[in-house]
C-alpha positions as CSV (number, residue, x, y, z in Angstrom):
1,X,-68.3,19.7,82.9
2,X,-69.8,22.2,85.3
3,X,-70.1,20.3,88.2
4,X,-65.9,19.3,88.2
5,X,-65.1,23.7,87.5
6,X,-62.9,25.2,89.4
7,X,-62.8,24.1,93.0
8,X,-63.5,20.9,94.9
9,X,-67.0,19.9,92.8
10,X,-65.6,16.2,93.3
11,X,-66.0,15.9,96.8
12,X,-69.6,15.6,96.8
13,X,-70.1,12.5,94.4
14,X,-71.2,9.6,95.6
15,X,-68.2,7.6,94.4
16,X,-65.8,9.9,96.1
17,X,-67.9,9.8,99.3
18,X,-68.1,5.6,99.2
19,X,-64.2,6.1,98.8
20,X,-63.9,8.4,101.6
21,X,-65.8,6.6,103.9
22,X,-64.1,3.2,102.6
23,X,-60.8,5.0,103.7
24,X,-62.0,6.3,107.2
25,X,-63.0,2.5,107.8
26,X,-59.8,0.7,106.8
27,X,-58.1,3.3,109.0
28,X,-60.1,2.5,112.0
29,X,-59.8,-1.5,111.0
30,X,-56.2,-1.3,110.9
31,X,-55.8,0.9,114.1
32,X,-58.4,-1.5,116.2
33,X,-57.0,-4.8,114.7
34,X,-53.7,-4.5,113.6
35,X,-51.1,-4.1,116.0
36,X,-47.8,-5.4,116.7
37,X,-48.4,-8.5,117.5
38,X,-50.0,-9.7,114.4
39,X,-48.1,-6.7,112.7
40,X,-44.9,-6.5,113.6
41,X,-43.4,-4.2,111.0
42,X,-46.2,-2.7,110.1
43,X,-46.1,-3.6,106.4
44,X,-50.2,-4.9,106.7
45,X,-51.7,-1.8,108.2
46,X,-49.6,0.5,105.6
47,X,-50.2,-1.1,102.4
48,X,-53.9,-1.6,103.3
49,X,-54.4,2.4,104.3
50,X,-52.1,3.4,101.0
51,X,-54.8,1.6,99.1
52,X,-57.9,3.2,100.8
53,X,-56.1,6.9,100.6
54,X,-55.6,6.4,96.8
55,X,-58.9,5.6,95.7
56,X,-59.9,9.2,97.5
57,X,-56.8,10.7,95.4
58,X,-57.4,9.5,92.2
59,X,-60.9,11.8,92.3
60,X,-58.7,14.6,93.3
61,X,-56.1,14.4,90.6
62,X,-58.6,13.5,87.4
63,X,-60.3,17.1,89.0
64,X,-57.1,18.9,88.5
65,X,-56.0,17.3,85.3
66,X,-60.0,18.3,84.1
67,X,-59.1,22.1,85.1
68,X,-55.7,22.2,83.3
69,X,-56.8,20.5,80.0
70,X,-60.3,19.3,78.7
71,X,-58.8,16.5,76.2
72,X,-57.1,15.2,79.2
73,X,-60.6,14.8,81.0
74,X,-63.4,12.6,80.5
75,X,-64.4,12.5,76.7
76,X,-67.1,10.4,75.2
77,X,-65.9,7.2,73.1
78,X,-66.5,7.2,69.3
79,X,-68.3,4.7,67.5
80,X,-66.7,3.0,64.5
């Protein structure tokens, strides 16, 4: 578990980076696409940019809960 110490170790796995870049892209979707007319309340554009931030967040808090408690973390499965 050295590469998720202390710190940001996340931010440089491939997952996190597809959800990063997945996020950046629904952002610029729903700004170039999206607007008032088709949009009028805005209820599109925010539920769609909630869902790209949270994939991006999810790495961030399974880091911290890994730094405050090991059993909490990634532990391998038993076998029967």
């Amino acid at each position: 578990m050295e590469m998720f110490g202390r710190g940001s170790g996340y931010r440089w796995m491939d997952a996190y980076l597809l959800a990063w870049v997945v996020e950046l892209g629904t952002d610029s979707f729903c700004a170039k696409y999206l607007d008032y007319r088709n949009d009028p309340q805005g209820k599109t554009s925010g539920q769609m940019n909630h869902a790209a931030r949270s994939g991006c967040r999810n790495f961030a808090e399974g880091c911290e809960r890994l730094m405050t408690s090991t059993s909490s973390g990634l532990s391998p499965t038993k076998t029967p």
